[in-house]
C-alpha positions as CSV (number, residue, x, y, z in Angstrom):
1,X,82.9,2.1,30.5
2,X,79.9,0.7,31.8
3,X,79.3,2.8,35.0
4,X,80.4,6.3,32.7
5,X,77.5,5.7,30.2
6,X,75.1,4.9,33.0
7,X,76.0,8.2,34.9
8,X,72.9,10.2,35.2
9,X,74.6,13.8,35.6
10,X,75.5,13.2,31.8
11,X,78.9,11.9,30.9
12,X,80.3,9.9,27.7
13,X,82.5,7.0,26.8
14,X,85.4,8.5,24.8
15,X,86.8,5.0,22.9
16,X,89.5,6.6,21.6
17,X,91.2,7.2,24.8
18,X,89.1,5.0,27.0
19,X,88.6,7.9,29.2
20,X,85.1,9.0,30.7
21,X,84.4,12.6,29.9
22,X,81.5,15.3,30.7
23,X,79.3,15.3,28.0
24,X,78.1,18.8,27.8
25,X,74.6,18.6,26.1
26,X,73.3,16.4,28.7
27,X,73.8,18.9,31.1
28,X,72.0,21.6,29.5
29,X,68.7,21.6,30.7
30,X,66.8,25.2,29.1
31,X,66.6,25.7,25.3
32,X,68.8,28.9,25.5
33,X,72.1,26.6,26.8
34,X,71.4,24.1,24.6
35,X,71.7,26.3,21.6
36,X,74.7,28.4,23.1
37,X,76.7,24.8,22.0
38,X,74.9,24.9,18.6
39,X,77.8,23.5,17.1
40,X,77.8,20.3,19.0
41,X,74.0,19.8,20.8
42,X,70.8,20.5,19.3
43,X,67.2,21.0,21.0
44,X,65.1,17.8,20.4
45,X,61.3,18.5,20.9
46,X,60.3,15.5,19.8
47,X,60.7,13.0,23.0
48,X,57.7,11.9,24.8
49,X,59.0,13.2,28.1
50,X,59.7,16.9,26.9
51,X,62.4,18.9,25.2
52,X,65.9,17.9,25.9
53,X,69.4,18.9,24.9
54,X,71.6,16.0,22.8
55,X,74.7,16.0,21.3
56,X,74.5,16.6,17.7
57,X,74.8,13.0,15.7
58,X,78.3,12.1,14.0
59,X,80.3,15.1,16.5
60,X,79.7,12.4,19.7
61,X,82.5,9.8,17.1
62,X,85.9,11.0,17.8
63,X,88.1,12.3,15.2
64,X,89.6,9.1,13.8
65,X,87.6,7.0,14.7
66,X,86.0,5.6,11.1
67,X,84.3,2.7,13.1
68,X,82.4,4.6,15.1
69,X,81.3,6.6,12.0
70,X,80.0,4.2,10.1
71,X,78.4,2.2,12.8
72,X,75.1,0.4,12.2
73,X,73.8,3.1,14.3
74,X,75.3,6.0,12.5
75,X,76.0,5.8,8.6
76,X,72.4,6.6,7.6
77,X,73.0,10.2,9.2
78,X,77.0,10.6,8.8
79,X,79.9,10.8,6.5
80,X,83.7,9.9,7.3
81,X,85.5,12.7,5.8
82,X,88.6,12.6,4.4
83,X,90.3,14.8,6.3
84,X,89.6,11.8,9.1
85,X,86.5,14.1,10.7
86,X,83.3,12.2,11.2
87,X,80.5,15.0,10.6
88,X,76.6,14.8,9.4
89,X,75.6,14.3,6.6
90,X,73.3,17.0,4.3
91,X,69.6,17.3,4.8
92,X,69.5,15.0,7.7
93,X,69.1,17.8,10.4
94,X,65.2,18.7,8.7
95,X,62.7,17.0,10.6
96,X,59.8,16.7,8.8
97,X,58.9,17.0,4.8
98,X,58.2,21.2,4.8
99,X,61.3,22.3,6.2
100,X,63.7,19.3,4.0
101,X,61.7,21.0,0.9
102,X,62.8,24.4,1.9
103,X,66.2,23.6,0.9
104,X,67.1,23.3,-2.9
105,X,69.5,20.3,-2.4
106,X,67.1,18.2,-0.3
107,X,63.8,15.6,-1.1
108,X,62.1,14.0,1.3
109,X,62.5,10.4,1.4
110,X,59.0,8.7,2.5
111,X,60.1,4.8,1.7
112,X,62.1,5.1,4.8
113,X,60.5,4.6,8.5
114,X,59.8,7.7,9.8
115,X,60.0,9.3,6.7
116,X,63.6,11.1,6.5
117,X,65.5,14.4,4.5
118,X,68.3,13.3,2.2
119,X,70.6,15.4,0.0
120,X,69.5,14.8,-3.7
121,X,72.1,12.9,-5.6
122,X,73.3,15.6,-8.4
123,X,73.3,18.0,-5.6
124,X,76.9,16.5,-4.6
125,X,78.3,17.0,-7.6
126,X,80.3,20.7,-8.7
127,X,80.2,21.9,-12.5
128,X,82.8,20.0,-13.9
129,X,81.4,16.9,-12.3
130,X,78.0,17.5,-12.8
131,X,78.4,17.7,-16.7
132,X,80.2,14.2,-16.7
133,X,76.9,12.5,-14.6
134,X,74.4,11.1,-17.4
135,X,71.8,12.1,-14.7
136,X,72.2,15.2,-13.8
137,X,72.4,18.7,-15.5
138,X,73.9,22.1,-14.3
139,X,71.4,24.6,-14.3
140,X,71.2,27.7,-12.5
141,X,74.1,27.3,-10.6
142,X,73.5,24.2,-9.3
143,X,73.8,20.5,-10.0
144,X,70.2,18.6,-10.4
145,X,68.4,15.6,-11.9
146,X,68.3,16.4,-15.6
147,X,64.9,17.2,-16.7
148,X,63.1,15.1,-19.2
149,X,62.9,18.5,-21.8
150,X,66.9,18.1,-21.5
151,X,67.0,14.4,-22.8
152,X,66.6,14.1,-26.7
153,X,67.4,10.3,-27.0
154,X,64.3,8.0,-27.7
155,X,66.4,5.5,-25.6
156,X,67.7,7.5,-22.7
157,X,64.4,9.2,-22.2
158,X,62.3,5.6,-21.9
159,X,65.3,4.7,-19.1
160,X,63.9,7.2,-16.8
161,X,60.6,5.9,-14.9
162,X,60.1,9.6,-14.4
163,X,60.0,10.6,-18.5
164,X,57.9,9.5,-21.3
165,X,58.8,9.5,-24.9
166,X,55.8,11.6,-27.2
167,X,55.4,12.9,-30.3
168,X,59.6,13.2,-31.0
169,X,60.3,14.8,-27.5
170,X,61.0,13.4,-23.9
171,X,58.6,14.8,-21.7
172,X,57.9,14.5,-17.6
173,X,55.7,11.2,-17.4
174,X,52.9,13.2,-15.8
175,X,52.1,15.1,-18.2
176,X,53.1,12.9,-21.4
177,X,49.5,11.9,-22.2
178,X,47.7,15.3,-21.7
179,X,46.8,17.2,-24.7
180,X,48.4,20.6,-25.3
181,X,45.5,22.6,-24.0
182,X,43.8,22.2,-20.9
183,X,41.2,23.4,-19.1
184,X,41.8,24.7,-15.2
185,X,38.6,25.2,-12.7
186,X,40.4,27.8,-9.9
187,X,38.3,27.3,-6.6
188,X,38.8,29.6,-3.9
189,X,39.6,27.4,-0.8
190,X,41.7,30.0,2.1
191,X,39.8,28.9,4.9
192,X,39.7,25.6,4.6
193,X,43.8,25.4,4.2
194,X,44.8,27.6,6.6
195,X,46.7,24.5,9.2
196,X,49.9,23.6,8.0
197,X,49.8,20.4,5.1
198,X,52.3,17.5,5.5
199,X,52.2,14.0,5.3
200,X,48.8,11.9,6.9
201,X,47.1,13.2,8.7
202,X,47.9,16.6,8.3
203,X,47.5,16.3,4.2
């Protein structure tokens, strides 16, 4: 096992069958070959040393093999299926907060370190379950957090960090203490916000 992991010309320990096998992203070394195997390598620009071609995570467990799945190493990014396949998880493949954003069933986790995308927890849910979740509403075709408009319980609505009870309604906690009528300055600032926003330092 030892010598097959250290093998520079890109190989991988198969523990299933305790057999040393190519290991195909390894050996890609242009973006173009990388992303002819999209299905099992992706093109990582993010090392220090340059752009380089690794196996997709949760596809490099074989198909059994739960352990391997959810490793220390792996069960923040994968899921053990039950048809015994380990494959990744939702949301995990955006790298940074604008792309995870871009997609309706993820939010961008910043408690973690780095920062990671995660699949919102209604978002797993179909109709049927989705309507038995105190949490979560079906709307528009999809499952999400239920909205503090949608909660008309004095009770349920203080139970939600996010919502704040006012005046007989549940409303978002942000806006719970502002008066029905505001008043909003528009400044124009397009040249100043042209780079990309993000986390620190970029925004």
């Amino acid at each position: 096992e030892e010598p097959c992991l250290l093998d520079s010309e890109g190989c991988v320990w198969d523990s299933v069958t305790k057999k040393c096998a190519p290991e195909p992203c390894k050996r890609q070394t242009e973006e173009a070959g990388c992303k002819d195997l999209v299905h099992i390598c992706t093109w990582d620009t993010t090392e220090k040393n340059g752009p380089v071609c690794k196996p997709k995570r949760c596809v490099s467990c074989p198909a059994g093999n739960q352990t391997c799945c959810e490793s220390a190493e792996n069960k923040i990014w994968c899921d053990y299926t039950s048809s015994s396949v380990c494959v990744e998880k939702p949301c995990v493949g955006h790298v940074d907060e604008l792309s995870c954003s871009s997609e309706g069933q993820c939010a961008w986790d910043p408690t973690t370190s780095p920062g990671m995308c995660k699949q919102k927890y209604c978002s797993k849910f179909n109709e049927t379950a989705c309507d038995l979740e105190p949490a979560c509403a079906w709307d528009f075709g999809t499952c999400d957090k239920k909205r503090c408009e949608n909660v008309h319980e004095h009770c349920a609505c203080t139970t939600d960090p996010a919502c704040f009870w006012h005046d007989g309604s549940c409303v978002n906690m942000h806006y719970g203490a502002c008066p029905t009528m505001d008043i909003v300055v528009l400044l124009d600032g397009s040249a100043e916000m042209t780079p990309a926003f993000g986390r620190h330092p970029n925004g």
